[in-house]
GUFIVEX-658278 format. One record per residue (C-alpha): x, y, z; residue in one letter. Coordinates in steps of 0.25 Angstrom, whole numbers, padded with zeros to 4 digits, always signed. Example, Ala and Ser with C-alpha at 12.3 -4.5 7.8 and 13.67 -1.06 7.14 Angstrom:
REM GUFIVEX-658278
+0049-0018+0031A
+0055-0004+0029S
This chain:
REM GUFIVEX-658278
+0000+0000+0000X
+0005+0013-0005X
+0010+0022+0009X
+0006+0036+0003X
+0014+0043+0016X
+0026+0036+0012X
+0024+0039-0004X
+0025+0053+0000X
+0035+0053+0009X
+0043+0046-0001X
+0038+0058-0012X
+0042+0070-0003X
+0056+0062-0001X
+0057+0062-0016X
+0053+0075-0019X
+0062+0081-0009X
+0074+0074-0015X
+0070+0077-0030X
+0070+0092-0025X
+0083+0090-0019X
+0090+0085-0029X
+0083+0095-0040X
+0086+0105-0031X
+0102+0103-0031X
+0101+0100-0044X
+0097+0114-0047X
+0106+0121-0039X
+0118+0110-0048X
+0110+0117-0060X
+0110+0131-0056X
+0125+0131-0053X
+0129+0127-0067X
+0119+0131-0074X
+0126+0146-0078X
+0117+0151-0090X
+0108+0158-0079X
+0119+0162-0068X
+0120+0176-0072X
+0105+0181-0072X
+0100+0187-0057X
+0090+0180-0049X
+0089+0173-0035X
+0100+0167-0030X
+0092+0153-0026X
+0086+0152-0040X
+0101+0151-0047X
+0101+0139-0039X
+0086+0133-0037X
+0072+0133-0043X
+0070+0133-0029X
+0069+0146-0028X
+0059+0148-0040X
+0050+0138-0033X
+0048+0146-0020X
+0044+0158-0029X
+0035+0151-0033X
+0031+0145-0023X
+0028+0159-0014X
+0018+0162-0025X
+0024+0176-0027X
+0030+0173-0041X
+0025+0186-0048X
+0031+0195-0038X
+0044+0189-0035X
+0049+0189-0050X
+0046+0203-0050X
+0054+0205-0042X
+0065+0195-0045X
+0066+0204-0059X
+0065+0217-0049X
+0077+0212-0045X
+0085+0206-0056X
+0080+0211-0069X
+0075+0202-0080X
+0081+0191-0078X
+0079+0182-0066X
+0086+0170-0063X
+0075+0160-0056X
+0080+0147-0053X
+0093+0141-0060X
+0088+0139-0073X
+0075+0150-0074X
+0077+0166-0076X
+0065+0174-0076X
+0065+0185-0086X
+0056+0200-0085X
+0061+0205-0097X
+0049+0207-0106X
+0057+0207-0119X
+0061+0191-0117X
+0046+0188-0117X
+0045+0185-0133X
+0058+0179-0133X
+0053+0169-0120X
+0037+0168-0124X
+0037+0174-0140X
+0030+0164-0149X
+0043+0160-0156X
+0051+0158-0142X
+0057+0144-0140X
+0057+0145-0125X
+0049+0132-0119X
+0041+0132-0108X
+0050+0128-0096X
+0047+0114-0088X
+0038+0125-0077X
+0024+0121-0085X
+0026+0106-0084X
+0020+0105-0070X
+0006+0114-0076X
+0004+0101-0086X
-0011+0095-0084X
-0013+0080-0081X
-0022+0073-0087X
-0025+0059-0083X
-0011+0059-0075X
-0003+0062-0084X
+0003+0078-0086X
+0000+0084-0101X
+0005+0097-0108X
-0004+0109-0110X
-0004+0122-0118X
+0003+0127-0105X
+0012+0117-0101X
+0017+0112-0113X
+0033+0117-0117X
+0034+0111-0132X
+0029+0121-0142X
+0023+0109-0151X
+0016+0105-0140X
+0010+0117-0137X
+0006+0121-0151X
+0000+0106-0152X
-0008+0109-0139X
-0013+0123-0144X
-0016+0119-0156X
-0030+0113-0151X
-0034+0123-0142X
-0029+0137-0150X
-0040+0138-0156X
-0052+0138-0146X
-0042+0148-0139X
-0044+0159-0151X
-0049+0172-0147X
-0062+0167-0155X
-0065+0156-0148X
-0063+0161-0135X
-0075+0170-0137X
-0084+0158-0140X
-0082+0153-0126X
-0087+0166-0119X
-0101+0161-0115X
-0094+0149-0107X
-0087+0161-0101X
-0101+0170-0100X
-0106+0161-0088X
-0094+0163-0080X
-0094+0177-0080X
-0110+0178-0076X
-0108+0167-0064X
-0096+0175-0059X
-0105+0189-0059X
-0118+0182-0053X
-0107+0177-0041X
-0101+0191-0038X
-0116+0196-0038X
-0118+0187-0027X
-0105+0189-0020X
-0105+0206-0021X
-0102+0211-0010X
-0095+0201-0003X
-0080+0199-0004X
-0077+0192-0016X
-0064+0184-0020X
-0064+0187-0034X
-0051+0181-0035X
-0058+0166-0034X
-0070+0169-0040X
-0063+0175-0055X
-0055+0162-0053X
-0069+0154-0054X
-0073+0161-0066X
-0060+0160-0072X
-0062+0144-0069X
-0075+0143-0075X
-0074+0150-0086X
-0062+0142-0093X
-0069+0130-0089X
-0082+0133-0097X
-0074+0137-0107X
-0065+0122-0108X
-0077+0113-0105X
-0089+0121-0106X
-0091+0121-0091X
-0089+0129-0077X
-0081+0123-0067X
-0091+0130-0057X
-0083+0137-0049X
-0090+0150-0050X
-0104+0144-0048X
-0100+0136-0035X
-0092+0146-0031X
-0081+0137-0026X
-0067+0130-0032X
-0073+0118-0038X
-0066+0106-0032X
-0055+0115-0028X
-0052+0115-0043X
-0045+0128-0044X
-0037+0128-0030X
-0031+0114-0035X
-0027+0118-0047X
-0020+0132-0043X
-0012+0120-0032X
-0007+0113-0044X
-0005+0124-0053X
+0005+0130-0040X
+0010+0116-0040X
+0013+0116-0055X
+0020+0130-0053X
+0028+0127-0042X
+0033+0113-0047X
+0036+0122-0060X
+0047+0129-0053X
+0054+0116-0052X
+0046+0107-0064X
+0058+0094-0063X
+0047+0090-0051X
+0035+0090-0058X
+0038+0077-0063X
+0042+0072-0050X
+0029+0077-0042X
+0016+0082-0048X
+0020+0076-0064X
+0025+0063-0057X
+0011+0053-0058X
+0016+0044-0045X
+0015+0059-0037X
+0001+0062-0045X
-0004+0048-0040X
+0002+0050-0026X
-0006+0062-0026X
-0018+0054-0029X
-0018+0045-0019X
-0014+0055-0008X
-0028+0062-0013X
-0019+0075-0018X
-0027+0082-0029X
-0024+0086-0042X
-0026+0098-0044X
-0031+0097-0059X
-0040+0084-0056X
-0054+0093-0054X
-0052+0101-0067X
-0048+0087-0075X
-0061+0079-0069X
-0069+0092-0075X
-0063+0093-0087X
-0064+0079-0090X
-0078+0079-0086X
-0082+0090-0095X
-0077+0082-0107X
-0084+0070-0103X
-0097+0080-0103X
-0093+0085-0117X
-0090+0073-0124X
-0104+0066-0118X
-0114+0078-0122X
-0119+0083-0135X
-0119+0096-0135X
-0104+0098-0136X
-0104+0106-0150X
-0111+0118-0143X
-0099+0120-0133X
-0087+0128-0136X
-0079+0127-0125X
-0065+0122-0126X
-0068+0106-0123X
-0079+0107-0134X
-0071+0113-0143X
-0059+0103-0141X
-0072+0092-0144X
-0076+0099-0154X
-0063+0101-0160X
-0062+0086-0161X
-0073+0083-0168X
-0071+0093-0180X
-0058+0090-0183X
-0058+0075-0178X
-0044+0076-0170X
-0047+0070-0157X
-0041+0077-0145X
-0036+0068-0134X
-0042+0068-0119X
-0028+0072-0112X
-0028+0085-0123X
-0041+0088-0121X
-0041+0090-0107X
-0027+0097-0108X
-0034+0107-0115X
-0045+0109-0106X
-0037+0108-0093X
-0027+0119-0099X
-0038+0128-0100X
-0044+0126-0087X
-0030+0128-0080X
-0025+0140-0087X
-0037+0145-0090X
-0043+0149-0076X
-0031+0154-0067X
-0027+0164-0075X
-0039+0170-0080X
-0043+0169-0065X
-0028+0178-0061X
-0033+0187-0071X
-0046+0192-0068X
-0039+0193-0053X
-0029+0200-0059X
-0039+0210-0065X
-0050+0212-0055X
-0039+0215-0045X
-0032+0226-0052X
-0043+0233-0057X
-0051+0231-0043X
-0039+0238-0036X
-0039+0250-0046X
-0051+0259-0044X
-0047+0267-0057X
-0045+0254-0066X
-0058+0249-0061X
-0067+0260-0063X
-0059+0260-0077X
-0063+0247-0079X
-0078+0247-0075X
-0081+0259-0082X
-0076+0252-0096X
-0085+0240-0092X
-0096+0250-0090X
-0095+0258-0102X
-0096+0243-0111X
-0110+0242-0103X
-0115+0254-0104X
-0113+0254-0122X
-0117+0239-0121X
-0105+0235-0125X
-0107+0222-0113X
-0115+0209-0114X
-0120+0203-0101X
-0109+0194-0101X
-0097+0202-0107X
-0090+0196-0119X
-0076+0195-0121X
-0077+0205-0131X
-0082+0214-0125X
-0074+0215-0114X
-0062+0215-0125X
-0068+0229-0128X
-0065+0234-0113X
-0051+0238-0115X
-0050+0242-0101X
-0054+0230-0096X
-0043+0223-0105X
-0033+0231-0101X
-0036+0229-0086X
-0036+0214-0089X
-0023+0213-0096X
-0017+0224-0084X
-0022+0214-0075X
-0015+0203-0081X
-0002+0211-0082X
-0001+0214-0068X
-0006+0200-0064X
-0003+0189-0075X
-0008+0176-0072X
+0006+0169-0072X
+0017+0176-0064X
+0028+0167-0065X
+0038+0166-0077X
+0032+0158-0088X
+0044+0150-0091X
+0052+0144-0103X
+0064+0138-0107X
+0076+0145-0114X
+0078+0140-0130X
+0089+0132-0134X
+0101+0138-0135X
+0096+0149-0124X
+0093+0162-0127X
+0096+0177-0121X
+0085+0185-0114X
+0088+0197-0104X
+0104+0197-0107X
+0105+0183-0102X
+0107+0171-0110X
+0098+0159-0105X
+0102+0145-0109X
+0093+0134-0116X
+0082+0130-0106X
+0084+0141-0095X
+0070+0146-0091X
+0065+0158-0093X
+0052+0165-0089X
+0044+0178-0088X
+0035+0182-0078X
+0023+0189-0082X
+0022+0194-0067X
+0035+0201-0070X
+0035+0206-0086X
+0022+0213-0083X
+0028+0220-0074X
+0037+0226-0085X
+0036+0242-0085X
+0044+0242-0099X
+0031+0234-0103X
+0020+0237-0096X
+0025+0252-0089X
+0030+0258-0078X
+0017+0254-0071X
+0018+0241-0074X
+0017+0238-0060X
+0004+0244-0060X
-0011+0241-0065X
-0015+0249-0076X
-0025+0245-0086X
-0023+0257-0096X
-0008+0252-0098X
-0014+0243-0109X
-0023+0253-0116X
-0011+0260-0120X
-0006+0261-0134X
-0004+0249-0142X
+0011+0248-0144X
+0012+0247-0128X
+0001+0238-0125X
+0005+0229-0137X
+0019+0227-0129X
+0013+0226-0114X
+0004+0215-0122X
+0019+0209-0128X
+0024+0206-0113X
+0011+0201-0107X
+0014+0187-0101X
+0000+0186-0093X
-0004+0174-0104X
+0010+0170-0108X
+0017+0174-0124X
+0019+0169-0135X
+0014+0154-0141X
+0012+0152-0125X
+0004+0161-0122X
-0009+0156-0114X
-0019+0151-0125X
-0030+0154-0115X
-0027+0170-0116X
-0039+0173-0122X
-0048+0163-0114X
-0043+0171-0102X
-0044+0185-0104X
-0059+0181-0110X
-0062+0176-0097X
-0057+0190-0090X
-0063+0200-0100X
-0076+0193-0097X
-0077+0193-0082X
-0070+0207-0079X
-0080+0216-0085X
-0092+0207-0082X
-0087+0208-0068X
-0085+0221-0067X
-0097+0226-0075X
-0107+0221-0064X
-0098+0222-0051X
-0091+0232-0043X
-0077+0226-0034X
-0069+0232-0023X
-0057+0225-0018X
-0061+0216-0006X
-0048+0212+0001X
-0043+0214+0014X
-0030+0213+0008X
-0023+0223-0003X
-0019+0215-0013X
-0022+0200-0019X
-0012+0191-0017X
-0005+0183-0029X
+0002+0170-0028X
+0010+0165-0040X
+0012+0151-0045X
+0013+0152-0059X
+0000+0159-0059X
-0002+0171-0051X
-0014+0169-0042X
-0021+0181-0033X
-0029+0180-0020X
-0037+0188-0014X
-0046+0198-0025X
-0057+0200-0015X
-0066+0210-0021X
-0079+0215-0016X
-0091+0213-0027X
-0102+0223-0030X
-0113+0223-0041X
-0113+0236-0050X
């Protein structure tokens, strides 16, 4: 009979020697490993990735690198083998569509499992063949044209999140947790044409968001050190110890669902009148008679379902927060929805299009996601062969090099000498200066890589916000002055209590 105490005893054991021996491997590495010894940075991160990992794991990621370039200019050494770059122009050369910088091995523990087994996403993947093969599918129902005809699985959402803050005015309200509902519910009747009810029940479902923020802070934090994932959480025998020892997969709720939602499709009749993305993938298949394979479908609809809903979620925090705690840009604001409503120019349920007329709105949006992008931590890649030179360095092959969008939105060459600041009107400027602000914009990635679900996401915001806004006043509600922010990989806020009143 299997002794599950001594299993895991013997585990821990394991593990501590595995990161012993890692450990002095490392420091072996970063004392002969010279390319890198002349660029600035932490002393301990010359030696260790240790270092990079308790950054990390303190959750104040976005500020710490700011600092870290503060104090030694645009190029930062991170750990033995990582520099971290602030430098602006390097972003076509890193990110550009013709770069051959690879994604570094840091994606490898965000892989979805399906059945056991860890498969490639759009996200994950590093091959550039790969990617394009697993694009090529999807690119289409993620057109700019398409996206529109899944506003009206969108509509609902939007009216279930107004009716719950008419019944909630008044009281103190963590708008924080509910736009992260909507954000949830949304994506999901846009993949399988059904709410994952979060709104409704007023609740985290099975705990399905908490336990997939757990492992997506696990991902990240094994990241930092990805030679373990294959030892740990990419090992089967430690997945199946989990089992038995009843610890949770995270992803296992939102799998059972999505698998469930196919079984309803592929049983019902009345699939042809549906549009959202698991119809489309069925109805894909039978016009062109290429099946797709089970372990790709559900690739395709988990990846939205993950991606999908954090950011969108950090966003409309984003927004709400700064235009909340700027009397002038809120007033700004409303009277540019009121003056839509008054010429009729609104439908009861505003229309991404219309709401792409409210250039004030956008510019808040887009402001919103300069001073607080989704992802604060470098978006890694790996040096070419035979290296290349960025910031007056030579990096060799296979060093790795990241930008952090925390950090290049910061730029005042870029973005002004108020780039600390929140100010909406910087991109209603001429064209010249807000076409380069757009060039050095890293909230949804660059280049080939950038975040397929762009347009899903801002679709999501530009709804809400003014339909929001057009039938409530907020004030800010906290004791406290500020939210607070915790980084890992994404960069997560707390703490938006508002006060809700009907207009």
């Amino acid at each position: 009979m299997l002794d599950l105490k001594i299993v895991s005893l013997q585990i821990a054991l394991f593990g501590s020697f595995v990161l012993c021996l890692g450990w002095m491997i490392q420091i072996a590495y970063a004392a002969c490993h010279t390319s890198l010894r002349y660029i600035p940075g932490p002393w301990l991160a010359r030696l260790t990735s240790s270092w990079r990992l308790s950054l990390v794991l303190r959750g104040k990621a976005h500020e710490r690198y700011r600092k870290l370039h503060e104090k030694y200019g645009p190029i930062v050494r991170t750990a033995p083998n990582v520099v971290d770059i602030s430098d602006p122009a390097a972003i076509s050369v890193v990110y550009g569509i013709n770069s051959k910088f690879l994604k570094s091995l840091f994606y490898r523990p965000f892989d979805m499992m399906d059945e056991g087994e860890f498969v490639h996403s759009m996200f994950t993947c590093r091959s550039p063949e790969e990617h394009k093969t697993l694009k090529r599918p999807v690119a289409q129902k993620f057109s700019m044209t398409s996206i529109r005809t899944l506003e009206y699985l969108v509509d609902p959402c939007s009216e279930i999140f107004t009716d719950a803050m008419k019944d909630l005015q008044g009281q103190v309200v963590d708008l924080g947790v509910w736009v992260q509902w909507y954000a949830f519910d949304a994506i999901a009747a846009m993949t399988f044409g059904q709410r994952f009810g979060f709104m409704e029940q007023r609740k985290d479902v099975e705990n399905m968001i908490s336990g997939l923020e757990t492992g997506l802070m696990c991902a990240a934090v094994t990241g930092q050190i990805p030679w373990l994932h294959p030892l740990f959480l990419g090992n089967k025998a430690v997945r199946n110890l989990m089992c038995k020892l009843s610890i949770n997969d995270p992803m296992q709720t939102a799998n059972r669902m999505v698998r469930e939602a196919i079984r309803k499709y592929d049983a019902s009749d009345n699939g042809n009148d549906r549009r959202d993305f698991l119809a489309y993938f069925r109805q894909q298949q039978k016009s062109t008679g290429e099946p797709m394979a089970q372990k790709e479908l559900m690739n395709h609809l988990m990846n939205n379902l993950l991606a999908g809903s954090d950011t969108t979620a950090i966003s409309l925090r984003a927004v709400f927060y700064y235009v909340i705690r700027d009397e002038q840009v809120y007033r700004k604001l409303q009277a540019e929805i009121n003056e839509f409503q008054a010429a009729g120019k609104l439908s009861p349920v505003i229309s991404y299009g219309e709401s792409l007329q409210m250039k004030y709105l956008q510019a808040c949006m887009k402001e919103a996601m300069r001073m607080h992008p989704g992802v604060s931590y470098p978006l890694e890649r790996l040096v070419p062969v035979g290296g290349t030179r960025l910031v007056g360095h030579f990096l060799s092959e296979g060093t790795i090099v990241g930008m952090n969008p925390a950090v290049i939105h910061r730029d005042s060459k870029i973005f002004g000498g108020d780039a600390d600041e929140f100010r909406p009107e910087r991109w209603l400027d001429e064209d010249e200066k807000v076409k380069n602000m757009d060039r050095h914009l890293l909230t949804f990635g660059a280049g080939v890589r950038t975040c397929i679900g762009k347009s899903i996401s801002l679709m999501e915001m530009s709804k809400l916000i003014p339909q929001f806004l057009r039938k409530f006043e907020l004030e800010w509600a906290s004791a406290e002055p500020e939210w607070d922010i915790r980084t890992y990989w994404f960069s997560k806020q707390t703490g938006l209590l508002v006060r809700v009143k009907e207009r």
